[in-house]
matplotlib code that plots the C-alpha trace (Angstrom):
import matplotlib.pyplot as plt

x = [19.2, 22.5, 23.3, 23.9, 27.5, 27.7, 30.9, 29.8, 30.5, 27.3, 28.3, 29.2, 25.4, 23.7, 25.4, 24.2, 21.2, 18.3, 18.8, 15.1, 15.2, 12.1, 11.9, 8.6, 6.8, 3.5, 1.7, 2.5, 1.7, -1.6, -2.9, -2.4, -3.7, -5.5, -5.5, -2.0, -2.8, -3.5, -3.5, -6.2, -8.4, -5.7, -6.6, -2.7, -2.0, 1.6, 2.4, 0.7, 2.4, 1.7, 2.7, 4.6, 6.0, 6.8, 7.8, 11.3, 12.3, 11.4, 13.3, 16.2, 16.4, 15.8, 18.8, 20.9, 20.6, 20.9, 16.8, 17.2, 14.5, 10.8, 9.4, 11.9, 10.5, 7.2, 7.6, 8.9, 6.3, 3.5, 5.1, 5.3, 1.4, 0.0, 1.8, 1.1, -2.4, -1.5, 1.5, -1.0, 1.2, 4.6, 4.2, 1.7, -1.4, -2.8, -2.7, -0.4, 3.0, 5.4, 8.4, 7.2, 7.3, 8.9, 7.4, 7.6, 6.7, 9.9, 9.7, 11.6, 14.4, 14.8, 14.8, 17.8, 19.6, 18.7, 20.0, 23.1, 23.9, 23.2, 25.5, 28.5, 27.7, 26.9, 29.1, 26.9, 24.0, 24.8, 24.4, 26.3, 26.8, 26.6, 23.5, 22.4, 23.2, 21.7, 18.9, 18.9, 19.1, 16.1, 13.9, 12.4, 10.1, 13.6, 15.3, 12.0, 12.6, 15.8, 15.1, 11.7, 12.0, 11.3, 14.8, 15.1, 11.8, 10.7, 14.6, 13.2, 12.2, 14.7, 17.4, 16.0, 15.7, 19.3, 20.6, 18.3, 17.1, 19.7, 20.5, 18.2, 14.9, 16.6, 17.1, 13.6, 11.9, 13.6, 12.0, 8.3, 6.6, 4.2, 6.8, 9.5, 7.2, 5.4, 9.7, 9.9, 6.8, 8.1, 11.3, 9.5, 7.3, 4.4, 1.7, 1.2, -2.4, -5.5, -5.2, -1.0, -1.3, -4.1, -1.6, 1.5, -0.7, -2.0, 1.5, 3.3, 0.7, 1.7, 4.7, 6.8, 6.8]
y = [1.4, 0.6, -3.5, -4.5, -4.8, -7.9, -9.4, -12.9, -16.0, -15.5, -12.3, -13.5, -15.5, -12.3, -10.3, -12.1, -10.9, -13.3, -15.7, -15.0, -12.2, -10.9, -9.5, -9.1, -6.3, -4.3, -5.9, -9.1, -8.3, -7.1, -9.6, -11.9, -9.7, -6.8, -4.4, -3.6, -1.2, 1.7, 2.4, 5.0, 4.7, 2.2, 1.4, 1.9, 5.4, 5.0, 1.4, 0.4, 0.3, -0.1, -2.8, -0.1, 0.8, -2.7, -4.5, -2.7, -3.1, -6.7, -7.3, -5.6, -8.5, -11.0, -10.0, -9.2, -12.5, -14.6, -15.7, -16.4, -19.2, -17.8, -20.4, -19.4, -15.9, -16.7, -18.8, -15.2, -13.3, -15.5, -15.0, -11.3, -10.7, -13.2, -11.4, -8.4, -8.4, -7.1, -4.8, -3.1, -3.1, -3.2, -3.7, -6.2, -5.1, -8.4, -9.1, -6.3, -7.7, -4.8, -5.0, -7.6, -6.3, -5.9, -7.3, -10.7, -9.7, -11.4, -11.7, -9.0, -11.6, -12.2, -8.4, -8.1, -10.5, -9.2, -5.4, -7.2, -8.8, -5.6, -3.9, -6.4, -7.9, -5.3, -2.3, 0.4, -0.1, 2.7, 0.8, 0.6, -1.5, 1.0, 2.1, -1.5, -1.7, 1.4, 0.3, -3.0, -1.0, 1.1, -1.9, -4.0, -1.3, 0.9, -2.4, -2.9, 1.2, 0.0, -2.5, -1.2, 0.7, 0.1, -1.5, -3.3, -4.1, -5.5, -7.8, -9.2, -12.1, -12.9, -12.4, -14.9, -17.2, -16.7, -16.4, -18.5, -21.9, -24.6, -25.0, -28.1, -25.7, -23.4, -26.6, -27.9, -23.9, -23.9, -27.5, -25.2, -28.4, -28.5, -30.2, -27.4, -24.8, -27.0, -27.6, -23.4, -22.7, -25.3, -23.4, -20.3, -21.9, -21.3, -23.7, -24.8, -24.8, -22.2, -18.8, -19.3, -22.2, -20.4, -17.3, -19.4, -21.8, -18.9, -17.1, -20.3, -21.2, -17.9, -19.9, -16.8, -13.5]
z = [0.4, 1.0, 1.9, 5.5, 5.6, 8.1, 9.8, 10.1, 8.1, 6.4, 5.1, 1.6, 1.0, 2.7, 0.4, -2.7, -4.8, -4.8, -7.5, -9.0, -11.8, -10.3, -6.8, -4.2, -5.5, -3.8, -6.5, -5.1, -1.5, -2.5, -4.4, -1.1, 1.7, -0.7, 2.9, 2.9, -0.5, 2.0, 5.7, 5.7, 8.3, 10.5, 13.7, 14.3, 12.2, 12.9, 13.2, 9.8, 6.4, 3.1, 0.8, -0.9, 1.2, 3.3, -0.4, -0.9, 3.0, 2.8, -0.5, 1.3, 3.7, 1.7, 0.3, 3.4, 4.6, 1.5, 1.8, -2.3, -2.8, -3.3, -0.8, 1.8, 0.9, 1.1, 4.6, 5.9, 4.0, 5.5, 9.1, 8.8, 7.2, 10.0, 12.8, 12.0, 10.7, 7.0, 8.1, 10.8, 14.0, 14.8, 18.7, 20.4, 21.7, 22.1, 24.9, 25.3, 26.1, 27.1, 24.5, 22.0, 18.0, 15.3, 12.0, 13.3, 16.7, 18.4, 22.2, 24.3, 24.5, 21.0, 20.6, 22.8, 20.8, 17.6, 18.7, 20.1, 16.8, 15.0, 17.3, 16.9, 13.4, 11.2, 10.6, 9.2, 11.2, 13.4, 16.5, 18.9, 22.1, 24.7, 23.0, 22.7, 27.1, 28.1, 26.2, 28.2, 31.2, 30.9, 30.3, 27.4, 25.8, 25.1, 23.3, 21.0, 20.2, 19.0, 16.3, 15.5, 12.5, 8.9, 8.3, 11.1, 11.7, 8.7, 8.8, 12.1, 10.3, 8.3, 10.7, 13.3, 10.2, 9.4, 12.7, 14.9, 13.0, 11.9, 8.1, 8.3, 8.7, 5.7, 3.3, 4.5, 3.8, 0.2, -0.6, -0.7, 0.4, 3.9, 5.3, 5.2, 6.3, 9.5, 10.6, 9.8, 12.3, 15.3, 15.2, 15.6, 18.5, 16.7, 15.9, 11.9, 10.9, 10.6, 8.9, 9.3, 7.2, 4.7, 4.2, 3.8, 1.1, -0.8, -1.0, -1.9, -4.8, -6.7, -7.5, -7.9, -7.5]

ax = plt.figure().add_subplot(projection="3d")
ax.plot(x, y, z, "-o")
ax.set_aspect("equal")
plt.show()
C-alpha cells in the first residue's frame, strides 16, 4: 500500500508511522467483535469484509492521518465496528438513506467533502475534481460510489477525525479516558452510551494492540 501523499499542513504527522511498535492486527479485531473472522453467509455478500481483510486498510489510515495513540485508534475502531455492524455494510440500509456509507457511514454531505478533499489534497489518489463534480451532478448515490472503496472507505473515519474535529477532541481521544471519547461522539453527532459505549470500553480495555 503505498502512503497517501497529502498536500496539507498535516501532511508531515499523517505521514508518520504510529508511534506503537505493534500495529491493529485481525487477531485484534476478532477478539472484539469475533464475526468479522468470515463473511460467509453475509446478509450483504459484497459489502462485508473480513477483519483480514479490513485490519491492513485501517492501519493504513491510521497512519495517513497521524492517528498514533491506541485510544485514538480504538475511538475510530469502535466508530467503524458500531456503524457498520462488524464490517457488514458499507452503505445504509437502515432506514435506507440514499448516499449515506462508507465505513463510518458519513452523511451524503460529508461524502462530498471528503471526495473534494481527496481530489484537492491528496496527489495520488487518482481523483480528480471534474470527477469529483460530475459526480455531484448525477446525485448523492454517484459521490458515495466515489469514496466507497476499501481505501477510502475504511479512511472515512479517520479523515473526518483529522479533518473535521478541533485538536481539542484529538488531545481529549489520546487521554483514553470516558471523557475523551463522550467529546469524540458529540463531535460526530452521535449519542455516547449503549452498545457504542460497550464496543469502545471493550476495545479500550485491551490496552494495546
Amino acid at each position: 500500500m503505498k502512503l497517501l501523499t497529502l498536500a496539507l499542513l498535516l501532511a508531515t504527522s499523517a505521514l508518520a508511522q504510529p508511534t506503537s511498535p505493534q500495529q491493529l492486527t485481525a487477531a485484534n479485531i476478532i477478539a472484539i467483535a469475533p464475526s468479522t473472522a468470515s463473511c460467509a453467509g453475509s446478509v450483504a455478500p459484497s459489502e462485508c469484509r473480513t477483519a483480514a481483510q479490513a485490519a491492513p486498510w485501517l492501519t493504513y489510515s491510521f497512519s495517513n492521518f497521524g492517528h498514533s495513540a491506541f485510544s485514538t485508534q480504538a475511538a475510530l475502531l469502535s466508530l467503524i465496528l458500531y456503524e457498520t455492524a462488524n464490517f457488514t455494510y458499507s452503505i445504509n440500509h437502515y432506514p435506507g438513506v440514499p448516499g449515506q456509507g462508507t465505513r463510518n457511514m458519513q452523511s451524503p454531505a460529508f461524502n462530498l467533502l471528503y471526495a473534494k478533499w481527496l481530489s484537492e489534497s491528496c496527489t495520488n489518489c487518482r481523483l480528480s475534481a471534474a470527477q469529483v463534480a460530475n459526480a455531484e451532478g448525477t446525485g448523492v448515490e454517484a459521490v458515495l460510489d466515489l469514496v466507497n472503496g476499501d481505501e477510502f472507505g475504511f479512511g472515512s473515519a479517520a479523515w473526518f477525525l483529522a479533518t473535521q474535529c478541533t485538536a481539542d477532541v484529538s488531545a481529549a481521544l489520546a487521554t483514553g479516558s470516558v471523557e475523551g471519547w463522550q467529546v469524540y461522539m458529540g463531535c460526530v453527532g452521535a449519542e455516547a452510551g449503549g452498545e457504542r459505549q460497550k464496543i469502545w470500553e471493550s476495545i479500550i480495555g485491551l490496552g494495546h494492540w
